[in-house]
C-alpha positions in Angstrom: 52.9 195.0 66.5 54.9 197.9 67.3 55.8 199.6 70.5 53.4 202.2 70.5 50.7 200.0 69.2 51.5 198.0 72.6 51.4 201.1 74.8 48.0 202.5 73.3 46.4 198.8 74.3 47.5 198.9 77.6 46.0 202.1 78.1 42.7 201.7 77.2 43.2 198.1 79.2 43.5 200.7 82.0 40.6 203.3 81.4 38.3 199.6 81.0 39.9 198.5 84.7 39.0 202.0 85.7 35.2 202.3 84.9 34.4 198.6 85.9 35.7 199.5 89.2 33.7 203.1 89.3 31.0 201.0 88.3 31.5 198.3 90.6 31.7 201.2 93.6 28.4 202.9 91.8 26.6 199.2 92.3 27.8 198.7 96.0 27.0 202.1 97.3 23.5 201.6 95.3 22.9 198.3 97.3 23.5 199.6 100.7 21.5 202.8 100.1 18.5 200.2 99.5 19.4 197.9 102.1 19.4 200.6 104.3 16.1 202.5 103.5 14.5 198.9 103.3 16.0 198.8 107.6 14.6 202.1 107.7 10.8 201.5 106.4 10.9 198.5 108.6 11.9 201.2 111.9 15.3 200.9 113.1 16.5 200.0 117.0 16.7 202.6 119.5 20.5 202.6 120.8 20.1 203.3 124.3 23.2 204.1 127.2 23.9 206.3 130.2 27.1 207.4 127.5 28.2 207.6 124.1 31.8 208.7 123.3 34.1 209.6 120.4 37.3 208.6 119.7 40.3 209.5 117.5 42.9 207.1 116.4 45.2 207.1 119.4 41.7 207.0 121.1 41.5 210.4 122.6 38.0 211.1 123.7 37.0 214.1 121.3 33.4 214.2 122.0 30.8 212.6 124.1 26.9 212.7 125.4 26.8 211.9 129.0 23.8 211.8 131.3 24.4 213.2 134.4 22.5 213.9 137.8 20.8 217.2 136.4 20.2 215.8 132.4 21.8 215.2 129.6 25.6 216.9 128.5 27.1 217.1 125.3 30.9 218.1 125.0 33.1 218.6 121.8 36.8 218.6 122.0 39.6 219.2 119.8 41.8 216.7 120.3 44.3 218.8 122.1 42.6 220.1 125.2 39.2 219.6 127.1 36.0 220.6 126.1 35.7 223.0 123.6 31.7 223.0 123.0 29.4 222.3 126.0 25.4 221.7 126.2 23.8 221.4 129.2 20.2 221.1 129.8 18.4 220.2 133.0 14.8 221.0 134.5 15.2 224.0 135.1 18.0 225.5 133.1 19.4 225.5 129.5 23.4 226.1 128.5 25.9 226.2 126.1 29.5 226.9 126.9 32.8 227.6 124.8 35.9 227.3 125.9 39.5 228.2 124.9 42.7 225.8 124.4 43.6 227.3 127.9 40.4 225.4 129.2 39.4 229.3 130.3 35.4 229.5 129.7 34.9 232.3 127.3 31.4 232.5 126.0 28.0 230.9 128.2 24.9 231.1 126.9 22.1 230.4 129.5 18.8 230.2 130.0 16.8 229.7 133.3 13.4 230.4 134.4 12.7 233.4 132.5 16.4 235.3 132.5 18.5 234.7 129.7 21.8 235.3 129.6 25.0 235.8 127.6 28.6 236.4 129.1 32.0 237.0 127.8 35.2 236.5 129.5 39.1 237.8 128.7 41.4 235.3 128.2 42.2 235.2 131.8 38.9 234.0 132.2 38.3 237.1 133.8 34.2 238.4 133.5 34.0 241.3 130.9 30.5 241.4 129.7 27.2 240.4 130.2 23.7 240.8 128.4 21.0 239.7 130.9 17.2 239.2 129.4 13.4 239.1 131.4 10.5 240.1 131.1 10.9 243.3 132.5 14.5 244.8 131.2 17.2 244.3 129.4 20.8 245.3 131.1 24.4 244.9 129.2 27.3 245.2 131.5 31.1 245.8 131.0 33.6 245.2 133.4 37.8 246.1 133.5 40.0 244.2 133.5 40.0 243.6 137.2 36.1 242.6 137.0 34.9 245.8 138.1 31.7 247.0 136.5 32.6 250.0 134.5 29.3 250.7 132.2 26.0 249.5 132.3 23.4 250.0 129.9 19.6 249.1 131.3 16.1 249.4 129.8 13.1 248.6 131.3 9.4 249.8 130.1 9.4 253.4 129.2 13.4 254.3 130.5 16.5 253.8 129.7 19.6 254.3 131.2 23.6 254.8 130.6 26.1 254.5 133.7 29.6 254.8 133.4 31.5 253.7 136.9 35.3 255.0 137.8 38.0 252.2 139.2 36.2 252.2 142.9 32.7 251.2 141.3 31.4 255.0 142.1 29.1 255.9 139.8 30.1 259.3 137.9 27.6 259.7 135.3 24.6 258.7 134.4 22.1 259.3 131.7 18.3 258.3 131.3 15.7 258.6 128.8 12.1 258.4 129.6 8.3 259.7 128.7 9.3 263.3 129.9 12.8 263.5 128.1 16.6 262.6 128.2 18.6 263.5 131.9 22.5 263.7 132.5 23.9 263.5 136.1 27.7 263.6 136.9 29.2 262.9 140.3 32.0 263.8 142.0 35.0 261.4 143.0 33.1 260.9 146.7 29.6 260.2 145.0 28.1 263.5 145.6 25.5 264.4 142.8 27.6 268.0 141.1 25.6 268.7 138.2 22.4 267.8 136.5 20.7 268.3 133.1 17.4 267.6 131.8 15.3 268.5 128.9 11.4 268.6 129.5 8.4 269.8 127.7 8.9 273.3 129.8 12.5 273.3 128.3 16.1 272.7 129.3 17.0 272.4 133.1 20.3 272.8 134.4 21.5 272.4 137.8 24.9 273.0 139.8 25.7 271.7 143.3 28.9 272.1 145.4 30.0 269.6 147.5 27.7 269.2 150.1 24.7 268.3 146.9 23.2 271.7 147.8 21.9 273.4 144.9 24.0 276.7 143.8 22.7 277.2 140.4 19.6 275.9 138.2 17.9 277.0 135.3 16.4 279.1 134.2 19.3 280.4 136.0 19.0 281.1 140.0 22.5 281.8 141.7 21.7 281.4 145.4 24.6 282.3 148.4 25.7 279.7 150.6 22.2 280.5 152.8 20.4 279.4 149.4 18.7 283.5 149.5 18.0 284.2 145.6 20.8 286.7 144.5 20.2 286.5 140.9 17.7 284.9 138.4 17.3 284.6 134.4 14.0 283.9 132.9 13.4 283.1 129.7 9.8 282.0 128.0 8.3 283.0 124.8 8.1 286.9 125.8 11.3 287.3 126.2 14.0 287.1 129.0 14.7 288.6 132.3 17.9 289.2 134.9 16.8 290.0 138.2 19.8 290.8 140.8 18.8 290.7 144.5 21.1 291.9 148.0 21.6 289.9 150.9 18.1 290.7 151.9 16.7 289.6 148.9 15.2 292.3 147.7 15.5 293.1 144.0 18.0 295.8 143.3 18.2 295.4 139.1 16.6 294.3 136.5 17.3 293.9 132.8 14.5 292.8 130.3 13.7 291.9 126.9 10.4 291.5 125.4 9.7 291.7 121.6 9.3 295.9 122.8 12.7 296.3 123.5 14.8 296.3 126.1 15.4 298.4 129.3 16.8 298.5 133.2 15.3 299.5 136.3 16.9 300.4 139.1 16.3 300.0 142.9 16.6 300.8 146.5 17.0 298.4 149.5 12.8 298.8 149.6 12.5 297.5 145.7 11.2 300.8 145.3 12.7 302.1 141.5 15.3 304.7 141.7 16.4 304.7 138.0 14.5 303.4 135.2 15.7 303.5 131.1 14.5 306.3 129.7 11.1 306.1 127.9 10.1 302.7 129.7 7.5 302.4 132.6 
């Protein structure tokens, strides 16, 4: 028998070793599937404890179900740090909780009564944003880095709204939405209302304050004095559009029209009374 005769025997003495033990595994893992669906159909004990734990090799606690004064808590770990993963549930709440390798608390999800929530914090563990849920609205808020609120978005029944806050927590502008149309209001740096905007089913209103919140100019456009007397007015509707200029007194001194006629000017003394008017109009 020659060398290589040898070596071929010995291999396929090898592959024969090598399916009896496959088989071998195939028969054991065979019999323990039946022995344990034969436990099964006969209904298996209830383990019952007020804690069940995980352990890696150097027996490190990496996970655990606990049951504490308000209900059961379930807690994954990583090995390396605390909790990573937390449930909570109780009677009257619901919560699940991640958490960095810091140990900072990044993500909660909760539920209680009927508000759910979701909030999401830096890596500081500072508050950045928030989605709060009822019955009623909906609000997502964003905060700096300091953990003041800087925009919030809010919608509840027919209206929704759009906030955007400076570094003292002022409100500077604002924007809604509703059954009548969208609205835009900006504020100044002391909170007083500046300028307003609005579209309704009459049209476009616009409206300037100064810094008292009195009202200086609106649309369709009425410039007012410091007295709020009407100095000076544009109309505009489907006929056309007017300028009307008035004195101190009030009393209209000039106006400019334009209707789907033409145009024209009429003039005025201090008693309204026409002293000039385009030639060929009435």
């Amino acid at each position: 028998m020659t060398t290589m005769e040898i070596e071929r025997r010995i291999a396929g003495l090898e592959r024969r070793e090598q399916v009896l033990r496959l088989s071998l595994l195939i028969c054991g893992l065979t019999l323990a599937l039946v022995l344990t669906l034969g436990a099964a159909s006969k209904g298996a004990k209830t383990q019952e404890g007020e804690a069940f734990k995980l352990v890696d090799a150097s027996g490190k606690t990496t996970a655990a179900l606990e049951m504490t004064e308000d209900g059961p808590t379930l807690w994954l770990g990583d090995g390396k740090a605390g909790s990573r993963i937390a449930l909570m549930a109780s009677k009257d709440s619901a919560m699940q909780l991640f958490t960095d390798r810091a140990e900072k608390d990044r993500i909660k999800m909760a539920v209680a009564g009927e508000v759910a929530t979701v909030t999401l914090a830096d890596e500081a563990g500072q508050l950045r944003s928030s989605l709060t849920v009822t019955k009623e609205q909906a609000e997502v808020l964003v905060r700096d880095s300091a953990g003041t609120r800087s925009a919030i978005i809010r919608q509840e029944e027919a209206l929704i709204g759009f906030s955007l806050m400076d570094e003292t927590n002022r409100a500077r502008l604002g924007m809604a939405l509703d059954r009548d149309g969208p609205g835009m209001t900006l504020k100044d740096a002391a909170g007083k209302k500046r300028m307003g905007m609005s579209v309704d089913a009459k049209g476009p209103v616009l409206v300037l304050a100064d810094v008292n919140e009195k009202v200086r100019a609106a649309h369709p456009w009425l410039l007012l004095t410091g007295e709020h007397k009407q100095r000076i007015g544009l109309d505009v509707d489907p006929s056309g559009s007017l300028v009307r200029v008035r004195d101190a007194n009030g009393k209209t001194r000039l106006l400019l029209g334009n209707t789907a006629k033409g145009g024209g000017i009429v003039v005025a003394d201090e008693n309204e009374k026409p002293v000039w008017v385009t030639p060929g109009e009435k």
